[in-house]
N, CA, C and O of each residue as an XYZ file, in Angstrom:
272
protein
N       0.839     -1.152      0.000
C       0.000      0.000      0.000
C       0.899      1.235      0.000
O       1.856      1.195      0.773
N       0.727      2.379     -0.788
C       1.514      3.386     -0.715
C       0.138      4.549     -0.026
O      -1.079      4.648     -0.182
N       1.294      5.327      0.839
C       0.474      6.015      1.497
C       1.072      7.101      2.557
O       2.009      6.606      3.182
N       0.886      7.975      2.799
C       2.052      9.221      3.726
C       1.597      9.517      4.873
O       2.169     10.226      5.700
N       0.079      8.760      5.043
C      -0.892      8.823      6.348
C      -0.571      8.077      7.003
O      -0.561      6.898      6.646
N      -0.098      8.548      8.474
C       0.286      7.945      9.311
C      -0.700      6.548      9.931
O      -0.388      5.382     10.177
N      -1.996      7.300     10.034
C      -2.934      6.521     10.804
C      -3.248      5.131      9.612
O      -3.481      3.962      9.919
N      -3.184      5.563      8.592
C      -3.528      4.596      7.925
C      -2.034      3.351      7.203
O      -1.999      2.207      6.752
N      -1.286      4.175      7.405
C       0.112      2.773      7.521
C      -0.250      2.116      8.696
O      -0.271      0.886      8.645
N      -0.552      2.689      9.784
C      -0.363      1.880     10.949
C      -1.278      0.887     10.975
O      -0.911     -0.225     11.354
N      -3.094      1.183     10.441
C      -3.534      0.126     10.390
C      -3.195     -1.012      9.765
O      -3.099     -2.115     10.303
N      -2.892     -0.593      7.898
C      -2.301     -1.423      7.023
C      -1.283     -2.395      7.651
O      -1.339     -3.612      7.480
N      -0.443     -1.831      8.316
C       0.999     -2.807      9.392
C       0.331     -3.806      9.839
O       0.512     -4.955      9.437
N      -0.652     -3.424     10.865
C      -1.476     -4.565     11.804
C      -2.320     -5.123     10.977
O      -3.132     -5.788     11.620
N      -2.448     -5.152     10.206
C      -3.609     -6.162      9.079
C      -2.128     -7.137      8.141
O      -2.209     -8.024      7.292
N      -0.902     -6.477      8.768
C      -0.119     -7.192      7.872
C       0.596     -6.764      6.032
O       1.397     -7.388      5.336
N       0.008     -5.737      5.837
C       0.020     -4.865      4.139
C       1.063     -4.507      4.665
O       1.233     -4.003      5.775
N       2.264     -4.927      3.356
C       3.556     -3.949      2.829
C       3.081     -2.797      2.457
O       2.416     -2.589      1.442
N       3.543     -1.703      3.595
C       3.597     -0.213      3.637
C       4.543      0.664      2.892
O       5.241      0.713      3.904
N       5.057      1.237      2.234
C       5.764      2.520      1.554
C       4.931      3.727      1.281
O       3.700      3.696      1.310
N       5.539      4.645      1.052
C       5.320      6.378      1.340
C       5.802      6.544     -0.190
O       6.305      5.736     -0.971
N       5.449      7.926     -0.318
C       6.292      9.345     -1.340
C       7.971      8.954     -1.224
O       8.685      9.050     -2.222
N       8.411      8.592     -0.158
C      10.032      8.599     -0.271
C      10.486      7.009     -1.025
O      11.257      6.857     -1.973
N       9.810      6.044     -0.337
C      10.314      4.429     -0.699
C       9.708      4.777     -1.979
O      10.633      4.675     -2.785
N       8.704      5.117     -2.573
C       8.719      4.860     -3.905
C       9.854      6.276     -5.101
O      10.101      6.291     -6.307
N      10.078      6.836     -4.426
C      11.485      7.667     -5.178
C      12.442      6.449     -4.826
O      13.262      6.241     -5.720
N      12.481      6.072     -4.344
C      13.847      5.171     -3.900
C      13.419      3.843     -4.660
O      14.301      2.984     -4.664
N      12.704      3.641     -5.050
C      12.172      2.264     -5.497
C      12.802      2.809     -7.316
O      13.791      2.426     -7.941
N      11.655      3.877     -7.709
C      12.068      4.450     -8.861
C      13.240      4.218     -9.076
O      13.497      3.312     -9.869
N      14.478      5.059     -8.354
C      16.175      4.852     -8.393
C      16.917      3.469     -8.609
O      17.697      3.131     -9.500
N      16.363      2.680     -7.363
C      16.528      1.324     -7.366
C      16.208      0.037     -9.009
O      16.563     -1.096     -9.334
N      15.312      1.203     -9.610
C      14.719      0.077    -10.796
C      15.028      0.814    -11.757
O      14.407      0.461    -12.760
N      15.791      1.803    -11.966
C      16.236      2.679    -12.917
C      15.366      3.569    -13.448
O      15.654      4.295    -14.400
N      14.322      3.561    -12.897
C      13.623      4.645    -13.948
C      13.501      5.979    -13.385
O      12.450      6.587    -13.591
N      14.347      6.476    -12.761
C      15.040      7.330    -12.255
C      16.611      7.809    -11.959
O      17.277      6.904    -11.457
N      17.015      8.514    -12.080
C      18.371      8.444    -11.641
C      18.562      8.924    -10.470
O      17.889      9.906    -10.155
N      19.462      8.404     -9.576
C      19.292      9.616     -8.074
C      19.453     11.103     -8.143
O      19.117     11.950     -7.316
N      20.045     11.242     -9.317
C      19.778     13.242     -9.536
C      18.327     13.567     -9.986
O      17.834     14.690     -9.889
N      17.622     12.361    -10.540
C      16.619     12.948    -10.544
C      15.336     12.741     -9.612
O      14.392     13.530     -9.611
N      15.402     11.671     -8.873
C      14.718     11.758     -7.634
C      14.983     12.551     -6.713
O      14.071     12.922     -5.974
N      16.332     13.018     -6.523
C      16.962     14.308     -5.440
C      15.890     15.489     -6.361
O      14.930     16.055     -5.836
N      16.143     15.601     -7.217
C      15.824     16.612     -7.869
C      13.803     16.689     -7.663
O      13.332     17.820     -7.541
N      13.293     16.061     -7.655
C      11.639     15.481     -7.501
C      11.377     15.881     -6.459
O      10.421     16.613     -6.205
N      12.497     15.302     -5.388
C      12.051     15.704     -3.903
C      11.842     16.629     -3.032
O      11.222     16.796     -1.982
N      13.179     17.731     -4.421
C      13.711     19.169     -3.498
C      11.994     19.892     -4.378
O      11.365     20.873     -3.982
N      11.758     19.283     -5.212
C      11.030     20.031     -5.754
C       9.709     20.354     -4.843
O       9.201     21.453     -4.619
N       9.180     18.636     -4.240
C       8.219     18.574     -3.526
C       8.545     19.340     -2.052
O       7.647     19.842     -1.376
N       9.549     19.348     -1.778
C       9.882     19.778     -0.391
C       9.467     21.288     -0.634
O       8.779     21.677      0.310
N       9.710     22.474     -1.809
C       9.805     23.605     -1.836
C       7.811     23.632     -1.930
O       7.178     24.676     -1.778
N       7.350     22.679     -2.121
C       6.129     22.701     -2.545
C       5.412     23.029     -1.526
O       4.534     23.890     -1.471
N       5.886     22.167     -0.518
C       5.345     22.329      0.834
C       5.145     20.284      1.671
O       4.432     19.964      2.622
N       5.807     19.629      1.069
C       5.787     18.131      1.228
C       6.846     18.126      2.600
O       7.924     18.720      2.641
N       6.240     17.291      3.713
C       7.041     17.130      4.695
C       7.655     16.190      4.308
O       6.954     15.253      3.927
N       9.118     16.011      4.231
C       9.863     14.853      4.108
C      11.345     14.630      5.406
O      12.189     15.514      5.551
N      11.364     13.625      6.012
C      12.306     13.098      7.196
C      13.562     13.124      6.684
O      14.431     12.658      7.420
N      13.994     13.661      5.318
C      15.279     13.683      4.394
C      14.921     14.503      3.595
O      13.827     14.760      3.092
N      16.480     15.151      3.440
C      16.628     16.057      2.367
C      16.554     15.353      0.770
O      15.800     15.719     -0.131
N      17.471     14.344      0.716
C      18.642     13.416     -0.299
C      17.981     11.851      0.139
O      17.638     11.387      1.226
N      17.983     11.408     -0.976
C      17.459     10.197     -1.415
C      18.794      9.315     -0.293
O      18.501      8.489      0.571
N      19.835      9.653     -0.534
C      21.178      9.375     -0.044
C      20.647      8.490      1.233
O      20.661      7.281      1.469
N      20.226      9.507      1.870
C      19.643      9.756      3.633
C      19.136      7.954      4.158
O      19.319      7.435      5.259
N      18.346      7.225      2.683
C      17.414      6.199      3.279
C      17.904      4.995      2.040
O      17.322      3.930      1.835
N      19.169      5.527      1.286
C      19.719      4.454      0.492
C      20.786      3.662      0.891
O      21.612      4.522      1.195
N      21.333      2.542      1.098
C      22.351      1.720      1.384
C      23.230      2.435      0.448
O      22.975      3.150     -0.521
N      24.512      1.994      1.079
C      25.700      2.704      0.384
C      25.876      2.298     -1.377
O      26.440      2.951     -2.255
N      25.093      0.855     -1.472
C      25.635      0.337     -2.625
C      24.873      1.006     -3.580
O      25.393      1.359     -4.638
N      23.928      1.180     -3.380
C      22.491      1.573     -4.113
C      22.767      2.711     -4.947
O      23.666      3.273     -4.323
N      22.520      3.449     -6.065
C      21.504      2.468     -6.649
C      21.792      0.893     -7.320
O      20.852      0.225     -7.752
């Protein structure tokens, strides 16, 4: 389930549903190439100036070192 609502990941969790947000799916994008990390950095700063709360600046922040 993708979703940025708190209350409603949490139910999804306890029913058991694979949860991701606005960020895991930029990172998913990166991860599967159909993004590059300049351009998901670039997506994010965009959404951030938009007014999008995000827990990271940089895709960097929630990627393993190896990644993409």
């Amino acid at each position: 389930m993708l979703s940025d609502d708190y209350d409603a990941r949490k139910k999804a969790r306890l029913l058991g549903v694979k949860v991701s947000g606005t960020i895991g799916l930029l990172v998913l994008g990166v991860k599967k190439g159909i993004l590059t990390l300049e351009e998901g950095n670039e997506l994010l700063e965009k959404m951030i100036e938009k007014g999008f709360y995000s827990p990271v600046k940089r895709l960097e922040e929630v990627m393993p070192a190896s990644s993409p």
